[in-house]
Every structure is written in C-alpha cells, then in structure tokens.
N, C-alpha and C positions, 0 to 999 in steps of 0.2 A: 577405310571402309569401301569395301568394293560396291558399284551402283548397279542395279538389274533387281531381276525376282532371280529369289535365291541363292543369289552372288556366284548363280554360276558365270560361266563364260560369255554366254551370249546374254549379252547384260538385256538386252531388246529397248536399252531407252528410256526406262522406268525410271523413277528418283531414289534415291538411295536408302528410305524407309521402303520401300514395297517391297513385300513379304515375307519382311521378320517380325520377333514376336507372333510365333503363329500359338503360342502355349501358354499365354496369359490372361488370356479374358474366361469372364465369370463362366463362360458356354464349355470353355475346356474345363474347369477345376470343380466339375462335379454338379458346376449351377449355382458353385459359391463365389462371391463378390469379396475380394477380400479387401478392405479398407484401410488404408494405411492406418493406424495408431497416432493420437496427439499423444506430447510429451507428459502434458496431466496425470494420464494414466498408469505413466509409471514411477510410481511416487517411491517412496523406502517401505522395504518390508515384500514387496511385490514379487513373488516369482515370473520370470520370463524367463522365455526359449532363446536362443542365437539361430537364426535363420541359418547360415553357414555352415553350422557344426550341429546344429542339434541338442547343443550343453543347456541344460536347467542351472538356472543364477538365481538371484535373491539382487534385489535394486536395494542399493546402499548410498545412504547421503554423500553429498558435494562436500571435499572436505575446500575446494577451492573455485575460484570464482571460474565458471564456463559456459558456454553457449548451451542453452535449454533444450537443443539437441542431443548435447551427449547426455548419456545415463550412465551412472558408474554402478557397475555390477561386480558382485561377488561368483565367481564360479570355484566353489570347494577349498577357499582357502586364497586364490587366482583374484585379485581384482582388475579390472580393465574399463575403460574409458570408450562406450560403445553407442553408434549413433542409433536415435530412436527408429530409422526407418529399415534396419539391421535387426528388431529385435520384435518381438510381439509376447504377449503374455500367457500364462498356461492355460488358462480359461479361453481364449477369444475363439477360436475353431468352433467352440463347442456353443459358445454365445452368439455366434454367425449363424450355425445352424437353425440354433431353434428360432430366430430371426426371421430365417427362411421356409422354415416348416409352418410357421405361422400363420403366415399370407395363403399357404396352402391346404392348412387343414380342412376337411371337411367336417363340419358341424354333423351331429347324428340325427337322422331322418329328414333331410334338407334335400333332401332327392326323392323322398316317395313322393308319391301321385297322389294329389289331394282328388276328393272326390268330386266333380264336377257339380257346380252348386248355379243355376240359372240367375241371374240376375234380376230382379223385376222391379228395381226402380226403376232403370229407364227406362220401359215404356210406361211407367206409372209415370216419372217427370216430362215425358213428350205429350201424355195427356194431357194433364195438367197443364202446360204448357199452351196445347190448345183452346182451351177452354179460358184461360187469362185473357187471350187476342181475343176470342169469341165476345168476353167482357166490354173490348176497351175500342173495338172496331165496329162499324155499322158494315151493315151487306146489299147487297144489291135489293134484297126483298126488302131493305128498313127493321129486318129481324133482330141484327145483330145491337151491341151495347155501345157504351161510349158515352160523345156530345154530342148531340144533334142540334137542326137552327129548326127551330118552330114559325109555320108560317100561316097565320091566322086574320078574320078580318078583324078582331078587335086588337090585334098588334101587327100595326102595318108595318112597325120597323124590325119584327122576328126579334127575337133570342137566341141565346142559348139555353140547352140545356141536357140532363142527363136520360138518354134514351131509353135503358133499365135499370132499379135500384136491385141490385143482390142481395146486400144483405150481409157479404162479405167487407170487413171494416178495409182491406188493404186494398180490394177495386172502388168500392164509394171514394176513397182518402183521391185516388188518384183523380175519377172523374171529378172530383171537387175544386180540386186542384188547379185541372185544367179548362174547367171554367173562368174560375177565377184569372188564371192567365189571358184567358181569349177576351175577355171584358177588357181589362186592361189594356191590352193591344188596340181595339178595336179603339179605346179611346183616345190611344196616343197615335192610331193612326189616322184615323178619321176626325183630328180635331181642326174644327172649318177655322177656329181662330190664328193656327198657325200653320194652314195649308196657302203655299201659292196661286196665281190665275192659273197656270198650265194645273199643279194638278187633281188629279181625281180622288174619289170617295172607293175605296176598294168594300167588295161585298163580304159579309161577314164569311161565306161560304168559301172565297178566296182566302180569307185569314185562315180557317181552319184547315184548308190543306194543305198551305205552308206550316201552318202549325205541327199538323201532326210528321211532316217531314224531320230527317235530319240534316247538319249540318251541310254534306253534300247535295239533298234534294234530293237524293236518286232512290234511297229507302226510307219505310216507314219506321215511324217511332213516336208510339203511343204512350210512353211515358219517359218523357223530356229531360227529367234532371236526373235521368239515368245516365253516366256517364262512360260505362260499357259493359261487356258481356256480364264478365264476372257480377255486378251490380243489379244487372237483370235477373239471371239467374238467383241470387239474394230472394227479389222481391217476387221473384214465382215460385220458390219454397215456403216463404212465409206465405203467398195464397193458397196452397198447398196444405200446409199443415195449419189452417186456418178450416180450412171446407173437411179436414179429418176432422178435429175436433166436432166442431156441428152437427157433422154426420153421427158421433160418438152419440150425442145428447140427445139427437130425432131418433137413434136406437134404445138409448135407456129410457127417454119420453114414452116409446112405444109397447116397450116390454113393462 
C-alpha cells in the first residue's frame, strides 16, 4: 500500500490511511448509516442478498459444526458457506430507512404560529411576592410586619412580638414561629448561669438581626427553615392562593 493522499506520487508525508475510503460514510450513501448485521439475524428460512453479486439466497441450517460467522445459504439450488459481514437481509435498506425518516419526520401543525397569549402570572407572582416581605419585614416608618421588640415602662426587659396580625394562616404560622425561635435563643444566649467573667448579655435587637440573616450574613431571610429558592417560592404560592380564596369569600360576603 502505497503511503500519501491519494497514492499518487507525491506521497507529501501523510500516513498511509489518509485519503482513502472517501465513499463510505453515512454522508455519502444517501444519509444512510449502514450497520453491519449480527449473526442472529440470520436465522433459517431468512432471505438475504450477497453484497458481491447481488443473488437473493434463502439461509439454510448448519448441517456441521462452524464459526457463528459463517451462514449457509441456498442460492437456487447453489449452497455456499458465506460470512455474515458479506451478506445482509432483503428487508434491512428498507428498515434503515424508516429508521432514518423517523428522527426526521415532521409532526402536522408543529410549525404554526401559536397565537401570542400574555402571561400574567408573573407579575401576579412578583406581587405577591411583594407583599409576603411587606408581611414578614418592618420598615423604616415601623409600618411594615414581622417581629418587633416592645419597649415599655411596664417591661423594662422588652419582648418580642408580632408587629401585624393578617389574618393569613401561612404569614401568622411564620411570625409565630419566629418568636418562638428568638425566645429560645435569647435564653440559651443570655443565660447569666452558664456565661463567663469576660462575657456579655447581647441585646435582644442584636439577636433579631442575626436572626433574620442567612447563613452567610450578607442577605435577608425572613423565614429560616426555608432551605432554598424552590422552597420559598412553595410558601409564597400557598400565601398566594391563600389571600385568592379570602378575597373569593369578602366577594360573595358582599354580593
């Protein structure tokens, strides 16, 4: 085997496969991929082609023991001892095909133009949205909802407590929640029995703003044992379709 592209003369260097076989991939034979054939498939009874000649055979049992390669075939009377990768069956062309047509058919009406239809959950869910944080957050005017620390002369040591009740069960569930937490804390941080000389009594209003932080410190997070996005968004659907209902009921109350 002479080495070069295209075994002319000026070989140029190349290794001795470059540039033959240029007529047998699936891109020349039409787009079709033609797969060699397992032995399996050609059992007795089976008409197959001879790649070579083009003769129609008929696969005829092993009358003697042989490699699972060869297939014995009848051609008209002709039997011969032919290997499987010499032979393919009268169907497989036609079975490749629809193979191939497959993958490419178009489904009908899969390409018209749907009529443009606006969207309007999401700004329905971005409101909504707004309005949970307006729940669960205080604001600079003391407007907004949440925990707040109560500071009075008949409770010199403040509390906690919840700044507006809604009325919605899945904002109360929370604020409740996060009382209960900050109690807790407060106790396990400020208890004088198991604090040392160095140190100090932190202020409940210091607890609450690590509280409402996350894990990194760096952003808010109003409710804690939410574990991430997806889980958030959960629980501002259900106050969502929580404040539809109500509104359903303040409508048919009304009418």
């Amino acid at each position: 085997m002479a080495p070069g592209q295209w075994n002319g003369k000026n070989f140029g260097g190349s290794h001795t496969g470059n540039g033959k076989k240029q007529k047998t991939g699936h891109y020349f034979n039409n787009g079709i991929y033609h797969r060699p054939q397992s032995h399996r498939e050609f059992e007795a009874g089976v008409r197959v082609v001879e790649k070579k000649t083009g003769n129609i055979g008929v696969v005829k049992e092993k009358k003697e023991k042989c490699p699972r390669s060869l297939i014995r075939v009848d051609f008209d009377g002709e039997v011969k001892y032919i290997r499987s990768n010499l032979l393919h069956t009268v169907d497989k062309v036609s079975i490749e095909q629809e193979k191939q047509f497959k993958k490419f058919k178009k489904t009908q009406g899969k390409n018209k133009k749907k009529p443009f239809v606006k969207n309007t959950s999401v700004p329905e869910f971005r409101k909504a949205k707004k309005e949970f944080l307006s729940h669960l957050r205080q604001d600079i005017d003391n407007d907004g909802g949440g925990v707040s620390i109560e500071y009075s002369d008949d409770n010199s040591k403040s509390k906690y407590y919840i700044n507006r009740i809604t009325g919605n069960d899945v904002i109360d569930k929370i604020n409740e929640l996060n009382i209960e937490n900050l109690n807790n804390l407060n106790k396990k941080i400020n208890d004088r029995k198991k604090m040392t000389v160095l140190q100090h009594l932190v202020s409940k209003q210091r607890i609450l703003e690590l509280f409402t932080r996350d894990n990194s410190g760096s952003c808010l997070n109003y409710v804690p044992y939410c574990a991430n996005k997806t889980d958030y968004y959960n629980i501002v659907n259900k106050y969502m379709n929580e404040s539809k209902e109500k509104d359903k009921e303040i409508e048919e109350k009304s009418t």
